[in-house]
C-alpha positions, -999 to +999 in steps of 0.1 A: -924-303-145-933-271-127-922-281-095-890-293-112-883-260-124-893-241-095-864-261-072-840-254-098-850-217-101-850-217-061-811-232-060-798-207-089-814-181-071-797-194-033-764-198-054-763-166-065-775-152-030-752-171-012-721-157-036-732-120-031-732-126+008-697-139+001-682-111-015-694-088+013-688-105+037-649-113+024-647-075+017-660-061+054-633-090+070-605-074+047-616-038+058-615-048+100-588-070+095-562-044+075-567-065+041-549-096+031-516-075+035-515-069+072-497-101+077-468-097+053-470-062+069-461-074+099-437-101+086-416-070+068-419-048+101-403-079+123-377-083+093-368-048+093-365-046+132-342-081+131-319-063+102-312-032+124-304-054+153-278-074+132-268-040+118-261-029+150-244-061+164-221-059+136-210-024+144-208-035+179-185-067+167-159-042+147-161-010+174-153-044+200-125-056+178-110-021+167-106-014+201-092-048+213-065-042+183-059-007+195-047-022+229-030-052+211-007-022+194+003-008+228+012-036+245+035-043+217+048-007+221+048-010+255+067-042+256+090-025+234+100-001+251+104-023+284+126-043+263+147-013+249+147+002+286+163-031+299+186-032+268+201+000+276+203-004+316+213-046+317+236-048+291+272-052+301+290-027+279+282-006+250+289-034+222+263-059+235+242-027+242+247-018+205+238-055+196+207-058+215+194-025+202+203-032+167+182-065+173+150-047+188+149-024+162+154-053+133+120-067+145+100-036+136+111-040+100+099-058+072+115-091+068+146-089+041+168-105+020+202-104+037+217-109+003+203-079-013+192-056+015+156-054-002+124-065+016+115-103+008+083-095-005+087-072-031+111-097-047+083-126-052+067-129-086+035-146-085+034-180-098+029-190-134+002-205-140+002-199-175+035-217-185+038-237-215+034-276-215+057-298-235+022-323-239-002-297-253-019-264-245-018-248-208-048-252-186-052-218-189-049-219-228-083-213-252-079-246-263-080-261-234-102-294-232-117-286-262-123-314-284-123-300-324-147-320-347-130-326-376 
């Protein structure tokens, strides 16, 4: 039985041996290596870097598009005035002159009612969605859908 007890002494005492050497051996690799961390470390410092450059892009994309409106708006003023120049020096006499000036300046308005002489869009309501049903309740009603237990 001795001998029996002296191998099981021998492999509790490897075990606990070989557990120790673990433990260092894990804790020198997470000291050389920068710890467990150093990856997602890394990971966050490439996500950072990838959100500035979309930051950036996106302030490229508006400063692009702000300036590409910005030009939009003076060759419409541009044209504009081309098209007032040619009004004034074309036109046959001073009525169709009048006409086509009246005409140039209409399109820089909002569009209006001829009726009333007020712009169309302050005149709509928006719509109703909350009128009354003949049936039973609105769809936008409390009651609604609801089933009452009686």
């Amino acid at each position: 039985m001795e001998a029996s007890e002296n191998l099981w002494i021998a492999v509790a005492v490897a075990l606990a041996v070989g557990i120790v050497i673990g433990v260092v051996l894990a804790q020198v690799a997470k000291r050389v290596g920068g710890g467990p961390g150093s990856g997602s470390q890394s990971q966050l410092e490439s996500l950072q870097l990838r959100f500035e450059e979309y930051q950036q892009e996106v302030a490229n994309h508006f400063k692009t598009t702000a300036s590409l409106v910005a030009r939009l708006n003076r060759s419409h003023q541009d044209i504009q005035e081309h098209l007032t120049q040619g009004a004034v020096e074309l036109a046959p006499d001073d009525m169709t002159r009048q006409r086509l000036l009246a005409a140039l300046e209409q399109e820089d308005k909002p569009v209006r009612d001829h009726r009333r002489g007020e712009p169309v869009f302050d005149t709509l309501e928006p719509p109703r969605d909350y009128a009354l049903k003949e049936e039973g309740p609105g769809t936008l009603s409390e009651e609604f859908g609801l089933k009452r237990k009686h």
